[in-house]
GUNULO-923702 format. One record per residue (C-alpha): x, y, z; residue in one letter. Coordinates in Angstrom, 3 decimals, decimal comma. Layout:
% GUNULO-923702
      east     north        up  rest
         X         Y         Z     a
...
***
This chain:
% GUNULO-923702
      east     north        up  rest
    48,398   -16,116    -0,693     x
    49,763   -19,581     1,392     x
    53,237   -19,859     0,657     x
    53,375   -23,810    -0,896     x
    55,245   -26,165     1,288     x
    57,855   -28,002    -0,008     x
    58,630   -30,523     2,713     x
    56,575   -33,779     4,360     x
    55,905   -32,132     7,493     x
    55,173   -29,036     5,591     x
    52,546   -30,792     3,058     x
    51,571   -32,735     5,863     x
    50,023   -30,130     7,485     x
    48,175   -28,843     4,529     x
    47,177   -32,041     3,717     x
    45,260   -32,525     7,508     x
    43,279   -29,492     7,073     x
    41,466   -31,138     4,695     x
    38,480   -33,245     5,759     x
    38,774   -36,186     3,409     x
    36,148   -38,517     5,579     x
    34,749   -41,072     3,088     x
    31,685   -39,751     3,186     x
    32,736   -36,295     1,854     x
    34,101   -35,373    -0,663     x
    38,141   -35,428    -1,757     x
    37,984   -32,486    -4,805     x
    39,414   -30,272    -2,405     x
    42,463   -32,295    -1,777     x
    43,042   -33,570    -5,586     x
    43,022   -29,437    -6,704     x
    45,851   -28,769    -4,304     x
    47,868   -31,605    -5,253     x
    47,223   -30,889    -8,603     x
    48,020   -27,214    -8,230     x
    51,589   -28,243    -6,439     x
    52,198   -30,658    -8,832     x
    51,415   -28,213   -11,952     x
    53,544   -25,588   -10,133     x
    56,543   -28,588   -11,446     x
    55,209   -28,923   -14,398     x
    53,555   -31,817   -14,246     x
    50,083   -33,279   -15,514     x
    47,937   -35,555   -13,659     x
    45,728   -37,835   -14,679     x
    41,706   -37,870   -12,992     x
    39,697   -41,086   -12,303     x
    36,250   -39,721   -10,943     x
    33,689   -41,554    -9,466     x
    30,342   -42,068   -11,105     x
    28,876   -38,794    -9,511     x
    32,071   -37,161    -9,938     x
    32,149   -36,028    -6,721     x
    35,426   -37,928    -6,180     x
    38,682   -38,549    -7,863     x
    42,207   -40,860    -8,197     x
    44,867   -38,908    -9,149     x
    47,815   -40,455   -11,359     x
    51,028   -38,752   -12,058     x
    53,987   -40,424   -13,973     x
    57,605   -39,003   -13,611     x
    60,327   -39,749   -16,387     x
    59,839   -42,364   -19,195     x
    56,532   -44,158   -19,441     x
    57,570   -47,008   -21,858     x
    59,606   -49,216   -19,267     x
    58,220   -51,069   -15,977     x
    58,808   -48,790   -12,807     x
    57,494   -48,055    -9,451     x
    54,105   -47,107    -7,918     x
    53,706   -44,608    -5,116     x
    50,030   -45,555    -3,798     x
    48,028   -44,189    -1,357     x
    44,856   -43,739    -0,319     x
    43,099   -39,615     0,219     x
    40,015   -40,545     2,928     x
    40,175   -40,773     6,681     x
    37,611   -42,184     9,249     x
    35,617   -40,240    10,948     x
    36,263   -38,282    14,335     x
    32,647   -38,426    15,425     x
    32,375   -39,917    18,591     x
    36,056   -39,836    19,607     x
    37,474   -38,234    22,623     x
    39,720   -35,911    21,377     x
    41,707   -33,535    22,832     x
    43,283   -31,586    19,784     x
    41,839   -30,088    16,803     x
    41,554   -33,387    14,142     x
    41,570   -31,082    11,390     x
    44,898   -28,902    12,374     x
    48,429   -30,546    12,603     x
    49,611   -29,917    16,400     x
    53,063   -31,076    17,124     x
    54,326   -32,272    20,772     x
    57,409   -33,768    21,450     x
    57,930   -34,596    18,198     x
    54,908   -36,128    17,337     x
    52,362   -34,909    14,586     x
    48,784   -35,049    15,675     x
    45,400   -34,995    13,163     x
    43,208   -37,265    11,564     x
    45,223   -39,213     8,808     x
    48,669   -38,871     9,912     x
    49,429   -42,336    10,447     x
    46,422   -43,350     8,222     x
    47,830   -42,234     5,487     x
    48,425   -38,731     4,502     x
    52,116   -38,960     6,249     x
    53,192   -40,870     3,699     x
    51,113   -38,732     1,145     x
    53,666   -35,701     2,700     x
    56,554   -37,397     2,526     x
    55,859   -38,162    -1,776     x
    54,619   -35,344    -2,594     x
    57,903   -33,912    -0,724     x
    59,860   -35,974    -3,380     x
    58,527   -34,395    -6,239     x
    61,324   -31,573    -6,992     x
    64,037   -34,367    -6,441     x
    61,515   -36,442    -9,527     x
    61,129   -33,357   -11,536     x
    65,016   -32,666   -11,383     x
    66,491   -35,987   -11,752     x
    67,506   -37,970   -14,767     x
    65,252   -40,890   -14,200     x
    65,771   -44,142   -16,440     x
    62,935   -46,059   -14,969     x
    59,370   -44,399   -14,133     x
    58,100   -43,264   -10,879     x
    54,465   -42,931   -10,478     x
    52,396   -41,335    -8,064     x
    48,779   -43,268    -7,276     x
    46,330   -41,166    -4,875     x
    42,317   -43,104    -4,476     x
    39,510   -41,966    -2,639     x
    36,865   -44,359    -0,517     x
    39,679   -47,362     0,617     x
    38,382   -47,370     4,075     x
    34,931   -48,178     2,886     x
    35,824   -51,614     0,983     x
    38,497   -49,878    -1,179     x
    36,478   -48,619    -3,587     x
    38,211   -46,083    -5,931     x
    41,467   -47,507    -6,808     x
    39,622   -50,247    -8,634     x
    38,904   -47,729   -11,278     x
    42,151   -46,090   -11,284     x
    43,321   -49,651   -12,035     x
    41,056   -50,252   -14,484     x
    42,045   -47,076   -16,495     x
    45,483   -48,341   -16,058     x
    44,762   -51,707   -17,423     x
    45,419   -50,064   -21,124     x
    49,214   -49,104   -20,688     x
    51,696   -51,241   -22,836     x
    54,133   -51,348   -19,623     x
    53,087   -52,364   -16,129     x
    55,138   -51,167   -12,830     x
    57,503   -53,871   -11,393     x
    56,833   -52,854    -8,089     x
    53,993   -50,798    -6,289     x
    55,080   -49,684    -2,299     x
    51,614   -48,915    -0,323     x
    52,513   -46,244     2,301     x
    49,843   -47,894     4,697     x
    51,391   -47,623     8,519     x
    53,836   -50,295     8,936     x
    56,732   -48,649    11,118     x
    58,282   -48,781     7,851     x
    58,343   -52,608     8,069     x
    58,259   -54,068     4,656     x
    54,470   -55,864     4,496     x
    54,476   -58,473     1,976     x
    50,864   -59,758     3,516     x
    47,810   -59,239     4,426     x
    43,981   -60,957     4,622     x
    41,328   -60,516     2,072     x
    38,133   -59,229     2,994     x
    34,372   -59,993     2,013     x
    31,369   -58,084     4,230     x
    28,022   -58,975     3,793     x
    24,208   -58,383     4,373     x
    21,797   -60,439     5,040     x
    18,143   -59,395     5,308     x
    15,299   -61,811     6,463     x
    12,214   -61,676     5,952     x
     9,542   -63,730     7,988     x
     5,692   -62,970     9,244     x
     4,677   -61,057    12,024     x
     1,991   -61,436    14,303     x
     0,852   -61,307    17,767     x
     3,400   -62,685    19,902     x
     0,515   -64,928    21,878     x
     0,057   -66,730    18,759     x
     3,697   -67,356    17,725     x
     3,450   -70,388    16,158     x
     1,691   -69,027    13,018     x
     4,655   -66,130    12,405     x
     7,598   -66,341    11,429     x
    10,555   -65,412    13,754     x
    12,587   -63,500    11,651     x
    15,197   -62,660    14,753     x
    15,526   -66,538    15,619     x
    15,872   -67,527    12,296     x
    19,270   -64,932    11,397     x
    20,087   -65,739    15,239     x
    20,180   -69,469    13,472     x
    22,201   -68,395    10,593     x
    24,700   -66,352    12,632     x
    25,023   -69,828    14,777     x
    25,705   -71,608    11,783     x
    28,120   -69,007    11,026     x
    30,201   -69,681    13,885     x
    30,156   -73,295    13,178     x
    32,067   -72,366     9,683     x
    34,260   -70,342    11,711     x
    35,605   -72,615    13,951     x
    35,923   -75,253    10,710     x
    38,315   -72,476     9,777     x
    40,362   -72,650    12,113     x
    41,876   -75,826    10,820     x
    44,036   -74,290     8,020     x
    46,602   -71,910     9,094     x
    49,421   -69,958     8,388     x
    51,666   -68,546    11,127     x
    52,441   -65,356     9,411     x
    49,679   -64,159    10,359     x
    47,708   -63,229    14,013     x
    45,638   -64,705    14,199     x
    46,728   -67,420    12,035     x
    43,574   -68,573    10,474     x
    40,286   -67,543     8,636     x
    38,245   -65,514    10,745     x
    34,064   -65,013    10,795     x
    32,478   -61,984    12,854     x
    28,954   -60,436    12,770     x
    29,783   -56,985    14,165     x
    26,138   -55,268    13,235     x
    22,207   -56,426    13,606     x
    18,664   -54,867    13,810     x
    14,988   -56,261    14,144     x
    12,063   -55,970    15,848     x
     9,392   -53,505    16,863     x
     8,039   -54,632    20,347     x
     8,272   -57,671    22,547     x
     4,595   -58,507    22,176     x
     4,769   -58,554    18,081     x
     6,190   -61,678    16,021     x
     9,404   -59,806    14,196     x
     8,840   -59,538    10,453     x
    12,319   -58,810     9,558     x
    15,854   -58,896    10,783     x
    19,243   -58,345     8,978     x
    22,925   -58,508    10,169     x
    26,199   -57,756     8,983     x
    29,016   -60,099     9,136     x
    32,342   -60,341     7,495     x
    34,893   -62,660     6,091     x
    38,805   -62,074     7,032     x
    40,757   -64,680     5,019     x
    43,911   -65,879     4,499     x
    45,531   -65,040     1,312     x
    44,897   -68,584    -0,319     x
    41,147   -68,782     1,013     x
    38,358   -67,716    -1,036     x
    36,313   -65,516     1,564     x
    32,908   -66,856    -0,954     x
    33,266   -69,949     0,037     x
    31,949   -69,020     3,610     x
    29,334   -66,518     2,278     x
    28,334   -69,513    -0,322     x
    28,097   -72,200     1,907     x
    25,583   -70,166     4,735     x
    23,352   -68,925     1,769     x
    23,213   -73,239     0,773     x
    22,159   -73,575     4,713     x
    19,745   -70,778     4,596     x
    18,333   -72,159     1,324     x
    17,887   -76,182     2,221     x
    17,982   -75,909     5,945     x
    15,713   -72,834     6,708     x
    13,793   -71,475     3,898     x
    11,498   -74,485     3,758     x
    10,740   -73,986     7,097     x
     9,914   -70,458     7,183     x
     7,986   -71,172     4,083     x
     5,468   -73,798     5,444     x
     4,010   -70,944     7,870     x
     4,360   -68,254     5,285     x
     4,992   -68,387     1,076     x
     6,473   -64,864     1,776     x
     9,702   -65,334     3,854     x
    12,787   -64,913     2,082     x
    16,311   -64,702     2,877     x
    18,705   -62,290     1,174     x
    22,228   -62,007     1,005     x
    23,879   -58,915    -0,249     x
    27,532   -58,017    -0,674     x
    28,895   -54,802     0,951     x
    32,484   -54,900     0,299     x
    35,252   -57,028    -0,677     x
    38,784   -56,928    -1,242     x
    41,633   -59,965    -2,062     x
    44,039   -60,301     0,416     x
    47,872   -59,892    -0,142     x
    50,913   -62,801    -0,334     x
    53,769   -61,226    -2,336     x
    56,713   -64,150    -2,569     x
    59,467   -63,369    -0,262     x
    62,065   -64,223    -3,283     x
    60,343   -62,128    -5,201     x
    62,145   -58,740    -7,534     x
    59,881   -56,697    -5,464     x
    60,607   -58,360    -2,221     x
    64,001   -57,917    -2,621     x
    63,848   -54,031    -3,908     x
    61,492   -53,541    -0,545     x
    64,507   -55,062     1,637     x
    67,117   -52,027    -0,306     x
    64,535   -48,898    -0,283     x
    64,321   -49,739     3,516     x
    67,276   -51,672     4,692     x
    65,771   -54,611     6,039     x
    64,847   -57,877     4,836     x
    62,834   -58,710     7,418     x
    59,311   -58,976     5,844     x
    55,858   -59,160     7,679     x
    52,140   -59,404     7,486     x
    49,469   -57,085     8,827     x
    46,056   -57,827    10,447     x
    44,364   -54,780     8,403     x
    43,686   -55,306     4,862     x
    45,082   -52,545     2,127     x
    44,561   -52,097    -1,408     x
    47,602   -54,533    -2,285     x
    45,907   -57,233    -3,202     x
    44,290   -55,488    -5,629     x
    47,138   -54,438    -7,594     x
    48,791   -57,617    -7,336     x
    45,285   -58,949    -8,909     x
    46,106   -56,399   -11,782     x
    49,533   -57,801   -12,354     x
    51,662   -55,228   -10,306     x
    53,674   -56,717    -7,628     x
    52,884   -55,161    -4,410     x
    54,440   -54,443    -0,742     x
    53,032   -52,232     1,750     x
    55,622   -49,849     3,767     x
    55,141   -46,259     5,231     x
    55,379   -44,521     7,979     x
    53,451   -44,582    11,284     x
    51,612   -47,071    13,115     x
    48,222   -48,673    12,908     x
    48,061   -48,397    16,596     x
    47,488   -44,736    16,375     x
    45,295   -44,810    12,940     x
    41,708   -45,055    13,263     x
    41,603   -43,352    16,964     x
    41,509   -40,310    18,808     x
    44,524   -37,592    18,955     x
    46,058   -39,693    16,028     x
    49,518   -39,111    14,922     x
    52,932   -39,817    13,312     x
    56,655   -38,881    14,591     x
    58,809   -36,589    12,770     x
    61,548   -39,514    13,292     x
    59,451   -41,690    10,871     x
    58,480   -39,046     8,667     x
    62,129   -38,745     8,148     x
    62,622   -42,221     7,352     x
    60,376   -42,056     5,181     x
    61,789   -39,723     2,966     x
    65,186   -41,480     3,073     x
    63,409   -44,569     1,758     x
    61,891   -42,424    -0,952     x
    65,057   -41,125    -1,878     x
    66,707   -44,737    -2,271     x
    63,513   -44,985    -4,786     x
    64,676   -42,040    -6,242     x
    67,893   -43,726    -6,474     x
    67,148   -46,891    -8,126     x
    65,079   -45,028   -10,789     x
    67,942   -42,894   -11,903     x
    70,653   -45,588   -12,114     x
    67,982   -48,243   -14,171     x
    67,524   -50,799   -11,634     x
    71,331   -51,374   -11,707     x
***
C-alpha cells in the first residue's frame, strides 16, 4: 500500500499520474481525493455529470452558516497528443527545481498545494468556512462547475470570496474576457462545377459570412479597455471544412469561430448580428437557386468574462492572502465569471504560469509551489481569527 502524501509536491505527484484529459474520465481522481480527505474525516459532496462518468467535488471545513472562502479548481488537462515531449506527461520529473507533467501549471499545482492544507483545516479552530471546489470539463467551455454551482444555489449563506488557483505567478487576477464559440453549418446545392451557376456555393457563401465577420471585428475595436491585451473585443474563425472535389459545386461547409469579449460586452451581440446578415443578406440568395439552402448557427461553448471591482472586500482580502495589491487581467478565460454570475465574488491567483500550461514538458517551480502554500496559510489565517 502507497504511503498518502501529505505535502503539495507530494500530492502533486499523485495527482499527475492521473490522466484527467477532458475527454476521459476524472472518477479516478475524485476517489483519491475523497479517500485523503475521508482519511481527516471529512465528507464530500458529488456533482456528476449526466452520464455519471464525471464528478465536482465539494468539501466545507468549519461552520457552514456564515459567508467564507472558496478554494476552486478545475480536475482536466489538455491533451499531450501531438506534443513534442521529452518527459513522461503522466509522471512528475523534477529538474532544477522545476516540476514537470501535464497539469502542473494548469492546474493541479494548486490542487497540491489545497489539498496540502487540509490537516492545518481539519485542526484549526475556524470561525469562518473554508471550502474546497474541484470541476471536471473547464477546458472544454467550462462545463461542470455550472452544476456544482447550481447545487450550490440552495445554501442560506454564500462565500464572500472565491480564489481560482488558475496560473497567475500568484498575481492577484481580478479580470478576464468572456467567451462564446460557435458553429455554423451551411447548406447549399451541389452540382457539376461546369454548370455553377445553378448550385449553390456553400464554401463562398461561409467564406462571405466569415468576411462579414471580420468586418464586426474590426467595429470592435472601437471600445476598449487597457487592462487588457489586447484591449478590445476580439473575432477569430480558427476551424473550417467543405468540399468533396474541385470539379463538384460544394453542398455544405461549416466553420468555427469564436467571440473573446470584454467583460462589459455581450459576446451575442456578434453571434446575433452575423446570423441577421446571413438571414436578410444571404439566405434569399441562396434560396432563389435552391428552396433547400439553409444556414445554421449552433453554440459550442460559452462562458462570461470576469471584472471584480478593485475596491472591492474581495479585492482587498486578495491583496493580504498574497501581499500585493497590484491586481491584473489575463488573456485566458477561467471559470470566475461564472461564480461571480452566481453571486460569489471572485479573483483568480495560483501558482505557475500560463506560459508553460497547455504545452509540451509543462511544469511549475517548487519556489511557487511554496508560495502558494504560504498564501493558503494566510487563508487559513483569516478564517480562524473571523475576518478580523
Amino acid at each position: 500500500m502507497i504511503a498518502m502524501p501529505f505535502d503539495s509536491r507530494g500530492l502533486l505527484e499523485r495527482l499527475v499520474a492521473f490522466d484527467t484529459t477532458s475527454r476521459a474520465s476524472n472518477l479516478a481522481l475524485i476517489d483519491f481525493i475523497e479517500r485523503y480527505l475521508a482519511g481527516f474525516g471529512v465528507t464530500v459532496q458529488r456533482v456528476y455529470n449526466a452520464q455519471r462518468s464525471k464528478a465536482n467535488l465539494f468539501a466545507t471545513f468549519g461552520p457552514g452558516d456564515r459567508p467564507g472562502i472558496v478554494l476552486s479548481g478545475h480536475t482536466d488537462v489538455v491533451p499531450v497528443e501531438g506534443q513534442a515531449w521529452t518527459l513522461p506527461p503522466f509522471e512528475l520529473t523534477e529538474r532544477d527545481g522545476r516540476l514537470y507533467g501535464r497539469g502542473t501549471a494548469d492546474m493541479k499545482g494548486y490542487i497540491a498545494c489545497v489539498l496540502a492544507l487540509v490537516p492545518k483545516l481539519v485542526g484549526a479552530s475556524l470561525r469562518l468556512p473554508v471550502h474546497v471546489a474541484l470541476s471536471y470539463d473547464e477546458e472544454v467551455g467550462c462545463l461542470g462547475v455550472r452544476a456544482l454551482l447550481t447545487a450550490l444555489a440552495s445554501r442560506p449563506v454564500k462565500p464572500m470570496l472565491c480564489i481560482i488557483g488558475e496560473p497567475t505567478g500568484l498575481t492577484p487576477v481580478l479580470g478576464h474576457k468572456g467567451k462564446l464559440a460557435m458553429r455554423c453549418e451551411v447548406h447549399g446545392h451541389a452540382c457539376h462545377s461546369a454548370y455553377a451557376p445553378q448550385g449553390v456555393n456553400a464554401i463562398e457563401y461561409a467564406a462571405r459570412l466569415m468576411t462579414e465577420l471580420g468586418r464586426i471585428g474590426v467595429e470592435l475595436q472601437a471600445k476598449r479597455d487597457p487592462r487588457f491585451d489586447p484591449p478590445y473585443s476580439t473575432v477569430q474563425t480558427g476551424v473550417i471544412s467543405g468540399g468533396q472535389a474541385l470539379n463538384i459545386v460544394p453542398e455544405d461547409c461549416r466553420f468555427d469561430f469564436e467571440v473573446r469579449a470584454l467583460p462589459d460586452q455581450d459576446p451575442t451581440q456578434v453571434s446575433d448580428r452575423l446570423q441577421g446578415y446571413a438571414q436578410s443578406e444571404l439566405l434569399p440568395r441562396m434560396r432563389q437557386v435552391s428552396s433547400q439552402s439553409t444556414i445554421r448557427f449552433t453554440p459550442l461553448s460559452a462562458y462570461p468574462g470576469l471584472a471584480t471591482d478593485p475596491h472591492s472586500q474581495a479585492a482587498m482580502l486578495i491583496a493580504r492572502f498574497c501581499g500585493s495589491d497590484t491586481f491584473s487581467t489575463v488573456a485566458f478565460g477561467t471559470e470566475g465569471g461564472l461564480f461571480h454570475a452566481a453571486g460569489i465574488p471572485t479573483v483568480v491567483c495560483g501558482p505557475g504560469s500560463m506560459e508553460q500550461g497547455h504545452k509540451p514538458d509543462e511544469y511549475v517551480s517548487q519556489d511557487q509551489l511554496d508560495a502558494c502554500d504560504l498564501m493558503l496559510e494566510r487563508v487559513l489565517a483569516y478564517a480562524c481569527e473571523s475576518g478580523a
